[in-house]
N, C-alpha and C positions, 0 to 999 in steps of 0.2 A: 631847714624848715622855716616857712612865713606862714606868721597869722595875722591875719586880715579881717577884724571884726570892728566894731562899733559897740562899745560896751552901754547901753542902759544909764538913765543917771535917775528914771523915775522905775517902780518895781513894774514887775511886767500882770500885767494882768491875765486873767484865766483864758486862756482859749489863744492867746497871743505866743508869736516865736522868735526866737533871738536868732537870726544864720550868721555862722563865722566858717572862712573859709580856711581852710591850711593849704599852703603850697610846698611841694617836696621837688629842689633842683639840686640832684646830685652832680658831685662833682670827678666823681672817682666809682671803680665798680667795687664797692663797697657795703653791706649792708650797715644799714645807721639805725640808731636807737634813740628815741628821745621822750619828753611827756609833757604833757598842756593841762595846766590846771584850773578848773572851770570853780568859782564863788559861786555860794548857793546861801546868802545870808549868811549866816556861822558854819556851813558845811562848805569842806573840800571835795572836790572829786578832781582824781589825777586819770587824766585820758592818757595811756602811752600810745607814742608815733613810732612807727616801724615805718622804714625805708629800705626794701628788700630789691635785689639785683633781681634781673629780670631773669624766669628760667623756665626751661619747659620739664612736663612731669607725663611721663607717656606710661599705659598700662595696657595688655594685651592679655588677651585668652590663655589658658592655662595646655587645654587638650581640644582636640578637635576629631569624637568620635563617630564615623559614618555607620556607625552598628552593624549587621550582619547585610549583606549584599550577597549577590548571585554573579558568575561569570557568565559574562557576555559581550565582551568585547569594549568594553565603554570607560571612556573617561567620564570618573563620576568629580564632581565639584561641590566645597563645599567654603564657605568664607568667614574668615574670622576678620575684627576688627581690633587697631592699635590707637587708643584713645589719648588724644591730649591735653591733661587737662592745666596746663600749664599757664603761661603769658607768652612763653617766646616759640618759637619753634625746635621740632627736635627729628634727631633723625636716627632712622630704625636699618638693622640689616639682620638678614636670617640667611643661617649658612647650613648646610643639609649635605650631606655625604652618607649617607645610610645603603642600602643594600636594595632595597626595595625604589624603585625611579618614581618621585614622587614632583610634579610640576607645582613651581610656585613662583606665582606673579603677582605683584611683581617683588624682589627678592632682599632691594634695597630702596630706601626715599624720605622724605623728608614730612611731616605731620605739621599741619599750620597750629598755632593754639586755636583752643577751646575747637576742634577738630576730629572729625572722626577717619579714618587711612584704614580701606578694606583691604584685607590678600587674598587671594584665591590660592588656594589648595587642592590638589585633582591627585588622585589616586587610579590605576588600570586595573580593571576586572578583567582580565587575559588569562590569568590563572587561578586556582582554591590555592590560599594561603590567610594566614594572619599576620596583617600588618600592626606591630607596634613600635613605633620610628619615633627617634626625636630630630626635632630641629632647633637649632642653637639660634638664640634671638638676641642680637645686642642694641638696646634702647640707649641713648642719649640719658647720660645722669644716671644710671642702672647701673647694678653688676650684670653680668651674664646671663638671662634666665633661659627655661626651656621650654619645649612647645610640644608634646605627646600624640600624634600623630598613631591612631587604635581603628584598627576594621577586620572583619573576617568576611573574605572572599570563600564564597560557597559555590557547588555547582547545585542547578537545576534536579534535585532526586528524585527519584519514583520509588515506592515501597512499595510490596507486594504482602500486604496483612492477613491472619486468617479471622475470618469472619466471627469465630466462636471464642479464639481465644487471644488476639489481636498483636501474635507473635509474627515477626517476618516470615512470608513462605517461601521456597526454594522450588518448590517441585507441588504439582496435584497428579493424584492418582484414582483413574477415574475406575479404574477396577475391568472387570469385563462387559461388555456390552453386545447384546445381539444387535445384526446386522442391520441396517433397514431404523433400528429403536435410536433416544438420545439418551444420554443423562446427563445434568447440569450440574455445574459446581461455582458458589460463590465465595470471592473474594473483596479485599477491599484497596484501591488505587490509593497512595496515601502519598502527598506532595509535603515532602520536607522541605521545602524551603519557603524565604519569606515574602515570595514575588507571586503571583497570578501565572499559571504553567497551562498550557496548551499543549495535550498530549494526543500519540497513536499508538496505536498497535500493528505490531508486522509479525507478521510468520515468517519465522526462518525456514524454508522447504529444502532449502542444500546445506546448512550446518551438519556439522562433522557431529558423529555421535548419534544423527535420524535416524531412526528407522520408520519402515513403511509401508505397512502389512505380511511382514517376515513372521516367520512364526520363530523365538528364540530358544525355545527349549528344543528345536532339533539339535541333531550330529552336525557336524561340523561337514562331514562330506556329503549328508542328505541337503544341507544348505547352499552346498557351492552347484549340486545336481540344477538347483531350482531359479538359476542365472538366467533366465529368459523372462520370469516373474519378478525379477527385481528387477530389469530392466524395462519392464511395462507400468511398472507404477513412478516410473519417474514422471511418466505422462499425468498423471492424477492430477487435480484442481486439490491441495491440500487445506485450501480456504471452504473446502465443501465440508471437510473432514472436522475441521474446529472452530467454531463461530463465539466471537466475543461482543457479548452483549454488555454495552457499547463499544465501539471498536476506536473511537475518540473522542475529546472534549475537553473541559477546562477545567480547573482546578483551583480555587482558592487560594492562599497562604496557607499551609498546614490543616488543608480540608482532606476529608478523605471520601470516595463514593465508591457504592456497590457496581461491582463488577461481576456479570454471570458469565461462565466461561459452558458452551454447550459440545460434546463429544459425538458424532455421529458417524460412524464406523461403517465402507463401503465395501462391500467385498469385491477383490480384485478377479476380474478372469483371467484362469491362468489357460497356459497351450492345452495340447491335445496333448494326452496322455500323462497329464498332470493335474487331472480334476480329481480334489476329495473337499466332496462334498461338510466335511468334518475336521474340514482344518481351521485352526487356527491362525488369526493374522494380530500380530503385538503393533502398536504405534510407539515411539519415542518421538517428540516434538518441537520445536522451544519458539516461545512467544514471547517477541521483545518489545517493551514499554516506555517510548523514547517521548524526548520533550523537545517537540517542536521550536524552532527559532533559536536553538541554545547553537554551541562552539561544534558540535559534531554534526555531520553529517555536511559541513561545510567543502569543499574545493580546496585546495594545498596545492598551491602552484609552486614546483621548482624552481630552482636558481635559473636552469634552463629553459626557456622558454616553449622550445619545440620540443622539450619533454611534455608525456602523456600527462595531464593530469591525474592527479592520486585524490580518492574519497577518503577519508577518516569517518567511523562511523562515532555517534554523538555517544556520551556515556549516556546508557539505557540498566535497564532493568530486566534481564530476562529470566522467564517461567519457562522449568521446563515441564512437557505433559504427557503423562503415560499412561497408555487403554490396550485392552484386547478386545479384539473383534471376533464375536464367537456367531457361527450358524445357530437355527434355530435345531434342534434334533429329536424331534418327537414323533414315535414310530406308533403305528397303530397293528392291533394284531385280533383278530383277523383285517388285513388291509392291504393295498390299497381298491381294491376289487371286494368287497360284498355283498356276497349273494344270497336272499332271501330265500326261503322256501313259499311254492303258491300256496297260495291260501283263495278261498271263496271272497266273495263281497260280505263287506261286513265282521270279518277276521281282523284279528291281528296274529302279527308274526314277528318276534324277538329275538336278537344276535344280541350277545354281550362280548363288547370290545374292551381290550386292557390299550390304556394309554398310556406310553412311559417314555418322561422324561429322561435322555438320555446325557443329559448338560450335568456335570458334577460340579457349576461355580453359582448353575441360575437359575431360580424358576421359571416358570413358563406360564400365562396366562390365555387360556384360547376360549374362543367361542363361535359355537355354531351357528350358522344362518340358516334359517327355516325358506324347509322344501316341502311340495305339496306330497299327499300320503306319505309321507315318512313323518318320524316323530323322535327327538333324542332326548335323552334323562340322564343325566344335566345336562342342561343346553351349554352352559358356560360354567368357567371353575378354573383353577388355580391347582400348579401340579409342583410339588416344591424339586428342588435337586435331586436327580437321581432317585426317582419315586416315580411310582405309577398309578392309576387312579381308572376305575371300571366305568363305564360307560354305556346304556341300554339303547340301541337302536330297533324301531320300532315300526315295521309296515303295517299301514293300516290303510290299504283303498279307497279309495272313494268311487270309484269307476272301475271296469270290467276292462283288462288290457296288459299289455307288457311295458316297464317303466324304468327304462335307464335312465338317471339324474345323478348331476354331476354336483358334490358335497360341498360347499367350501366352507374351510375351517381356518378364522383370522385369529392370528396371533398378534395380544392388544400391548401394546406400552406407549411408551412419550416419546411421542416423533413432532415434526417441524412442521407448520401448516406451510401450506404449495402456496399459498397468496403473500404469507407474512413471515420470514426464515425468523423473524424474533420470536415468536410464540408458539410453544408448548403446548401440546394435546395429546389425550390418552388416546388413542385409534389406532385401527388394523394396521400393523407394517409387512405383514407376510403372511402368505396362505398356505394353507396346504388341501390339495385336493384328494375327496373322496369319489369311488363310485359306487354309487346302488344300486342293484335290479331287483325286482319281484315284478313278480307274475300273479294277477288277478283271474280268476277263469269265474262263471259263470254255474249255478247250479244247475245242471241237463237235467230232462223224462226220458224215462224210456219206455216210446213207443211201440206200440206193437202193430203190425200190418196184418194185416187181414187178407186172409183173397175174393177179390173181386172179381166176378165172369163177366163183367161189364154192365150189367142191368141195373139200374138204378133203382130204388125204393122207389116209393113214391113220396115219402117223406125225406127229405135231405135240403140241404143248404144248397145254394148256387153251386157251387162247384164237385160238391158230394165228397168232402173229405169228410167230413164225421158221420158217420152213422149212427140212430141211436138205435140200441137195444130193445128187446120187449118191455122192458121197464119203463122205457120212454125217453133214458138219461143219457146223455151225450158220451163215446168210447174214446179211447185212446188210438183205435187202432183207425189208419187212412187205407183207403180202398187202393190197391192196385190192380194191374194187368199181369197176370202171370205168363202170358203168353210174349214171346219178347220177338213183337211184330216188324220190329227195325230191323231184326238179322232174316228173318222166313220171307217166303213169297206163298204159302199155300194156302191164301185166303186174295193173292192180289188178284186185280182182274188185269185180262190179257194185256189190254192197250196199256195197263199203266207199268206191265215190269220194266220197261226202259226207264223210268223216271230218275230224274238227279239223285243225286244225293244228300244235295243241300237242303232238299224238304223237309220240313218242321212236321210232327206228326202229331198230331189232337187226339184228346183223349175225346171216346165217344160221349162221355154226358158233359162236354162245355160250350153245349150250343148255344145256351144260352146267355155266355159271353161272349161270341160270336161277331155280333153285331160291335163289338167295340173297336175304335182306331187301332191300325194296322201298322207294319211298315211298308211302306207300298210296293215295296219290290222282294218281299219274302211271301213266302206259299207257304200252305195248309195240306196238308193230304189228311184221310182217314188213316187211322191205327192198322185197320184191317187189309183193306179193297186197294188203297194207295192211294182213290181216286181223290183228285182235289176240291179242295172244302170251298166252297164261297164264299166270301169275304164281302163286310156294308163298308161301302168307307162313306163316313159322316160328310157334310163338305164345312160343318159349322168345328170342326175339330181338326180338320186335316188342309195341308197347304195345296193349292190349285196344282199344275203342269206349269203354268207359265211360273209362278210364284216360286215354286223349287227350282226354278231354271236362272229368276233373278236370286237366288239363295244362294246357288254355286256362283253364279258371277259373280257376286257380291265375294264371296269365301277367297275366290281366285286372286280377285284384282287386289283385294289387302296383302293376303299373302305375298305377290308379286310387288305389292310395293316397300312393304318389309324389306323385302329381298334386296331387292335395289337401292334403297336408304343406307343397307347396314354396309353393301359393297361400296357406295357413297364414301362412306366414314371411313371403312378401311384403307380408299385408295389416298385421301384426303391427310389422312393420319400419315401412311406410307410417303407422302411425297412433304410431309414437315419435318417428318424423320430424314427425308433427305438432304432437305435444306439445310436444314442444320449440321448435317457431317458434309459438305460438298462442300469440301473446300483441296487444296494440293498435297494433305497432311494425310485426312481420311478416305479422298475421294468414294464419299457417300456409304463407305460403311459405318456403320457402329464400335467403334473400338474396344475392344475388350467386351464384346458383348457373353453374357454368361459365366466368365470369369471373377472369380474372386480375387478382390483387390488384396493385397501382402499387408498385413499388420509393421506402422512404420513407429520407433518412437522418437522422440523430441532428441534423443541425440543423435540419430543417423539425420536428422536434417541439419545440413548447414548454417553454422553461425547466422552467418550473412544473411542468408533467407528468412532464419527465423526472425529476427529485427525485424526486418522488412514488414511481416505477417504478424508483428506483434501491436495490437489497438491496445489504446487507451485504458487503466483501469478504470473498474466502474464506480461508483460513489458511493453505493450500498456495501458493494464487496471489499474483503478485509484484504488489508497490501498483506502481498508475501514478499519474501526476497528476492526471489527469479523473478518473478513478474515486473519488479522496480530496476533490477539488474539489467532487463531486456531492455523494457523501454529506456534507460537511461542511455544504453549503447549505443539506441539508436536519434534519443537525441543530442548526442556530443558529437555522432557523425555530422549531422547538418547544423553545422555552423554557418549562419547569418552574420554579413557585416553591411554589408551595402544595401541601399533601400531601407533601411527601417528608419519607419518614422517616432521622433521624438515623442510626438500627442497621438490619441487615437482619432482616427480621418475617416476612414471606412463604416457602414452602419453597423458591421460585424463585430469591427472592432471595439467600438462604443459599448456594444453589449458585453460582448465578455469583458473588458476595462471596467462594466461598472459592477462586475459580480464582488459579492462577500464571501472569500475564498476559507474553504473551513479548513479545520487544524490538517484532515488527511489530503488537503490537496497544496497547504503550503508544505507537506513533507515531501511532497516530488516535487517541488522548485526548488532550486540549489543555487546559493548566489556566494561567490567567496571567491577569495581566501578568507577566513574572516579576521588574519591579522596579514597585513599587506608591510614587509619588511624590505625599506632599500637599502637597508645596508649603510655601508658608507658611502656619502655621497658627498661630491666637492661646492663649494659656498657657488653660488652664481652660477649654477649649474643644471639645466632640465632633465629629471628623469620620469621614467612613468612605469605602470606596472596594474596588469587588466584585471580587472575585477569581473567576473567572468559570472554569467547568467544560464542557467539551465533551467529551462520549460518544458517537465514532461507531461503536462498537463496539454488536455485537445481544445481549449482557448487558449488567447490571447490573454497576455498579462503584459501590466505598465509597469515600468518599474523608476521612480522617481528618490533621486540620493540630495541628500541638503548637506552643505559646503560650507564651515563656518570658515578655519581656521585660514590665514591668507596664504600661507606654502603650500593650498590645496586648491587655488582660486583658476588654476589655469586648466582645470578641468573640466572637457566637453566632448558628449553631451551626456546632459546633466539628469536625463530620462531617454528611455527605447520602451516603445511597444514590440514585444519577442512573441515572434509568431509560435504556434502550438508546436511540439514537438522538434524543440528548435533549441541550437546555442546562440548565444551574442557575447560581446562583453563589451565593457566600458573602460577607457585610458584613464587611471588616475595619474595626473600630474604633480609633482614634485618642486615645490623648488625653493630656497631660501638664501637669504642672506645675511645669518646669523651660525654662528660658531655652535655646538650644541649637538646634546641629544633631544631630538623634536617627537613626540609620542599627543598624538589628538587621535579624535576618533569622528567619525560622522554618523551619518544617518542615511536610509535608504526605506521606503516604504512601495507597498507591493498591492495596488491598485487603490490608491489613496488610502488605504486603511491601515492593512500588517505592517509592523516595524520591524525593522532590525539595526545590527550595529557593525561599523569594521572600524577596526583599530590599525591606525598606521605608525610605523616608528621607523625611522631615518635619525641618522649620526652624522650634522655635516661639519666637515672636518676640510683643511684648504689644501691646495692643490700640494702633489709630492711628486717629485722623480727619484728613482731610483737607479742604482750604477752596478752593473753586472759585477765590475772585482773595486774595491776601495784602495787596492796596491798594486801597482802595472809594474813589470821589470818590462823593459823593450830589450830585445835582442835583434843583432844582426840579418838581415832576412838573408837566406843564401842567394849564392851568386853573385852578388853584389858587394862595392870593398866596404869595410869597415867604416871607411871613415866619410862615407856619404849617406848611406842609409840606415836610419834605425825606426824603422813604425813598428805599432801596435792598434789596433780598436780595443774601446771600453764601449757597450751597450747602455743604454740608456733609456730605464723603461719606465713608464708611466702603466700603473695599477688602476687607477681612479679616473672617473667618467668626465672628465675636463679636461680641455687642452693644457697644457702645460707651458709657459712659455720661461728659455732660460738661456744663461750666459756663461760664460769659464771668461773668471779672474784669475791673473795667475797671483800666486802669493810671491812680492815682491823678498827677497834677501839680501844680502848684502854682494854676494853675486851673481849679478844679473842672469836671468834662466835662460836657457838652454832647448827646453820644451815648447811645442804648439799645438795645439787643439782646436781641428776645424770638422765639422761648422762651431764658430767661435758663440753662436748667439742662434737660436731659432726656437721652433714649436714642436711639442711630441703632442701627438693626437692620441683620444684616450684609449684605452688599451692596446696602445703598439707600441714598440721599440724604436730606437733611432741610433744605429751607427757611428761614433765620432773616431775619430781617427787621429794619436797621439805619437806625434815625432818628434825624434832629439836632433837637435842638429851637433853635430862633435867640432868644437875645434882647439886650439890648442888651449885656449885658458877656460873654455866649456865648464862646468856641472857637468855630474853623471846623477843628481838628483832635481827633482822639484817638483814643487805643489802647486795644486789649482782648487780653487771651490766651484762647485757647481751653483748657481746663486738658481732658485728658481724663482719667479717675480709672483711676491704672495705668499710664496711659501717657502718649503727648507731648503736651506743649505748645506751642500752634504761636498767633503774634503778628497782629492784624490791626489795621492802619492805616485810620483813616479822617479824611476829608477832604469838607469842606463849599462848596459851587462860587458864591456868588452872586452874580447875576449885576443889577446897579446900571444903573437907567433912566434 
């Protein structure tokens, strides 16, 4: 130590300062100790000097917990820091051998002082497990410490809650239900896990265990009878049958949302001679609640390439759901025909009808709709199980007439509005028809006739039906002709007994309606004589000669164009009917005309055809599993490689590219494998392995993947627009030049917006051959002497996707070999074999043994023995 001051010789004044310097020039790496004593008037103060070797002091993180996660394929990162708070530098390494493959970069290196040295730490969410790993940390100037390495990998869950008592549920039973009606039932969607979940729902329609309006309480061989009705409901839309309100959507971290689940029970038709009206049909169903974007429902490509691909389906959630579908069965008695008793105008007249429900699980709610003259008490009303309930129908006229009307009687409950399948309304689902007749009649007089000799009063009405009496007062009784002049001639006169017969015959006192319009070609005769009456015809009342002549024209010529119009249309219609079958197939018949076409169902049609005819689901409608099974078949048929463009070019394509695809339609786009494993692969070596693209969606989808890591940079391209109902795929590239298990993970999103993840993991490991036997005896080849020929082949295989290149050194001894091995030096290409061919030469101071190494350049060295057999005559 040197000190270097200038001490004072007058006192120092207030506010004034003394600097003295000290200088420390070590001479050895030693720490030194000393002390400098500073006068303060009569006060000492002893400063001690330390001269400490220079050294670094590093501290580091204890744990490093990424808390609960979710599987998804991802390399998650997270970085701790090794601090130094030293003077010199120091240097850190972490060694990690644990179970669980945990990336850490970088692994060893050096911290400057006063410095901060980040590592990264990555962890794969590929599996549900809990990781808690240590990593062994050795600091510069430390003991040994440790580094706690804690996470729980989760999958994606769905819970299926009950609404009342928020216990998990397994099963809903929706109980029985008439046909035509709904019932609903609420549950609650509950997201266990701690990410944002994007879910669907799918109907399983071919799970093992469905059923599908069977009725289960039959015999066993009344059931096997009804083979032709379980073959007809395979056809059924089972999306009609069970509507889940919502059918997708999002989910919080550990949110939960109501979910209505609606039952709507269709009754099947079954064959001919298999209708009761009073069967029964049971549902069993199951409804699965999966989470969009998770590890299942991914692709899983084989080792083999031109193996099928295999689906895995994602872990889901499935409800299963169970209903009966019951008719409605309510008999009326008297029914269905009721006949009133006549009654006058102004009656009434009353039937009492018993109505009985004949359902032992349901009631029944009906209601009449009002007809005219008739009248029912109670119009509507409520009939519980298996009860009956009286009913007054009630005619009461209004008019004079006979009156067949046709009853209808709606059976009301909660069915589906036809504009909105989400909402519920109480309203008619089923009728049942009545009929009614009565008979109104009229109250009659009964007249009394009088006989009339023809003379008229002289008091009487124009026509002389009523006569009055001496009283004055008008009778009941009309004057007739007793005499019945239409069948006699013994009052006619001569000329007129030939007269027709078509003569109308006048009563003698209506002369004096006489004068009134006629029809101009009918006659009059008298009652008596025969002779013909005279007729006025008015001309202010009645049509001219020429006038009725244009009447008939006029009548003719419409009629006759009628005529010809409607043959017009017939022959018109006849010859578009023809056009359309003139062809070499039909030639101009009608095929199958009048024929009933065969009831066909979805399994007598061909695979193949059915794809073909299988469109798009719909957006509103709930996926089932046939319907995603169908279309998927037929989009892995048409696989797209050539022509597809990178960006979207087209205006069509632009559109669909720029949609916001919802959770049910990124469930039918499938993009995987979602862990892409090459296995082992050699240093300096390219491999690749298709990341494979399914659109069974009827747009266009972009699908764009982001590349960090560089053993993945030779990958292209890097986006495809995948036409609708279409496969593609994309080459991921491989390649590194680093020793190691390499595990990253990328990115791919799905029209700029959806994400997802794949996880790739490659082991690259340097090139190997390998040798069919490690011990050769050569023997004698026959035919040949002994003492010229002796070969053998050893094989020489190469496993690994790099050429190989290698050489045979022989192992030199003491003396000299015997053995040769050609080809002495060359290449095995990857996965083939190579031939070498290993001979002895014999002579009298020969080896009968020796060794060779197979040297491969880069890689192992593997020892081969040989051994010469002869055999002494």
């Amino acid at each position: 130590f040197k000190l270097i001051v200038e001490n004072p010789e007058k006192p120092v004044a207030s506010g004034l300062k003394v600097t003295a310097v000290v200088e420390y020039y070590p001479d050895s790496e030693e720490d030194l100790h000393d002390r400098l004593l500073l006068l303060i008037e009569e006060d000492i103060v002893d400063i001690p000097l330390l001269g400490l070797v220079p050294c670094c002091y590093l501290e580091i993180e204890p744990e490093i917990n990424f808390g609960t996660v979710i599987v998804n394929s991802k390399i998650i990162n997270k970085e701790i820091s090794i601090t130094n708070h030293g003077s010199s530098p120091g240097t850190f390494k972490l060694l990690y051998d644990g179970v669980v493959l945990v990336n850490i970069e970088p692994t060893s290196g050096v911290v400057e002082p006063k410095t901060v040295k980040t590592i990264e730490v990555g962890i794969c969410t590929d599996v549900p497990r809990i990781i808690n790993e240590v990593i062994k940390v050795e600091l510069e100037g430390h003991d040994r410490t440790e580094i706690w390495i804690k996470a729980v990998v989760v999958e994606q869950v769905l819970k299926v809650l009950g609404v009342s008592h928020g216990n998990e549920v397994k099963c809903i039973h929706f109980g029985s239900v008439y046909f035509g009606s709904s019932k609903t039932e609420q549950v609650f969607l509950y997201n266990k896990s701690p990410e944002c979940l994007d879910w669907v729902a799918v109907l399983e329609d071919n799970a093992t265990g469905g059923e599908m309006g069977t009725d289960l309480q039959k015999a066993t061989d009344a059931f096997l009878e009804d083979l032709s009705f379980m073959s007809c409901t395979k056809d059924v839309d089972v999306s009609t049958l069970i509507l889940c309100i919502p059918n997708q959507g999002t989910l919080l971290p550990y949110q939960r949302s109501v979910i209505t689940l609606c039952f709507s029970p269709t009754k099947f038709k079954r064959s001919i001679g298999l209708h009761d009206v009073s069967a029964k049909q049971d549902y069993v169903l199951f409804l699965r609640f999966e989470a969009v974007g998770s590890k299942g429902g991914f692709l899983q490509t084989p080792s083999d390439e031109d193996t099928p691909l295999r689906m895995n389906y994602p872990p889901h959630m499935e409800l299963a759901l169970t209903g009966s579908g019951l008719p409605v069965m309510l008999t009326f008695n008297p029914g269905p025909v009721i006949n009133f008793m006549n009654c006058f105008l102004d009656e009434q007249v009353e039937v009492l009808c018993e109505l009985k429900n004949e359902s032992e699980s349901l009631p029944v709610t009906f209601s009449f709709r009002r007809i005219a003259h008739f009248r029912i008490s109670p119009e509507k009303g409520k009939i519980e199980k298996h009860s009956t309930k009286e009913v007054i129908f009630s005619f009461t006229p209004n008019q004079i007439g006979i009156f067949k009307k046709k009853q209808v009687v709606d059976i009301i409950g909660l069915t589906l509005e036809e504009n909105n399948s989400q909402i519920l309304k109480t309203k008619s689902f089923h009728q049942i028809h009545l009929r009614f007749i009565g008979v109104c009649k009229s109250k009659s007089k009964n007249i009394l006739f009088k006989i009339n000799p023809g003379i008229t009063p002289m008091t009487s009405n124009p026509a002389g039906h009523f006569v009055p009496d001496d009283t004055g007062q008008c009778t009941d009784i009309v004057p007739v002709a007793i005499l019945k002049s239409t069948q006699t001639q013994i009052h006619t006169h001569q000329m007129n007994r030939n007269c027709k017969d078509d003569a109308l015959i006048a009563f003698p006192n209506d002369r004096s309606t006489s004068i009134r319009p006629f029809e101009r070609h009918k006659k009059y005769r008298t009652i008596f004589t025969k002779t013909e009456r005279y007729n006025y015809v008015d001309p202010q009342f009645s049509y001219a000669d020429f006038e009725q002549l244009e009447k008939e024209a006029h009548k003719e010529y419409y009629t006759d164009y009628i005529y010809r119009f409607r043959q017009h249309c017939l022959q018109k219609d006849a010859s578009r009917q023809f056009d359309t079958y003139n062809n070499s197939i039909n030639i101009g018949l009608k095929p199958a005309d009048g024929l009933i076409s065969p009831k066909i169902s979805i399994t007598d049609i061909p695979k193949e055809e059915l794809q073909l005819k299988t469109l798009p689901l719909d957006e509103n409608c709930l996926l089932t599993s046939r319907k995603l099974e169908a279309i998927g078949s037929k989009s892995s048929n048409e696989e797209v490689w050539n022509g597809l463009n990178a960006v979207p070019i087209s205006a069509q394509e632009k559109e669909d590219c720029s949609l916001t695809l919802t959770p049910k339609q990124l469930h039918q786009i499938h993009i995987g494998p979602s862990t892409i494993n090459f296995g082992d692969v050699c240093v300096k070596s390219i491999s690749f392995r298709r990341l494979h693209i399914i659109n069974n969606l009827s747009v266009h989808i972009w699908v764009q993947i982001e590349i960090e890591p560089d053993e993945l940079q030779q990958t292209s391209p890097l986006s495809q627009v995948v036409p609708p109902l279409s496969k593609a795929y994309i080459p991921i590239v491989f390649e590194t030049n680093t020793l190691g298990i390499f595990q990253k993970s990328f990115t791919y999103t799905i029209n700029n917006g959806n994400t997802g993840h794949v996880l790739v993991i490659a082991k690259a490991v340097p090139v190997e051959l390998e040798l069919s036997a490690k011990k050769l005896i050569i023997n004698p080849i026959p035919g040949y002497l002994a003492e010229t020929e002796f070969r053998r082949t050893v094989r020489v295989c190469n496993r690994r996707n790099y050429s190989a290149e290698f050489s045979w050194k022989p192992i030199i001894t003491d003396k000299n070999t015997s053995f040769s091995i050609r080809p002495s030096k060359g290449f095995v290409e990857p996965y083939r074999d190579l031939e070498c061919e290993v001979v002895w030469h014999p002579a009298f101071h020969s080896s009968d043994a020796g060794e060779f190494n197979l040297c491969v350049h880069q890689g192992n060295t593997i020892k081969l023995k040989c051994f010469a057999k002869v055999i002494l005559h």
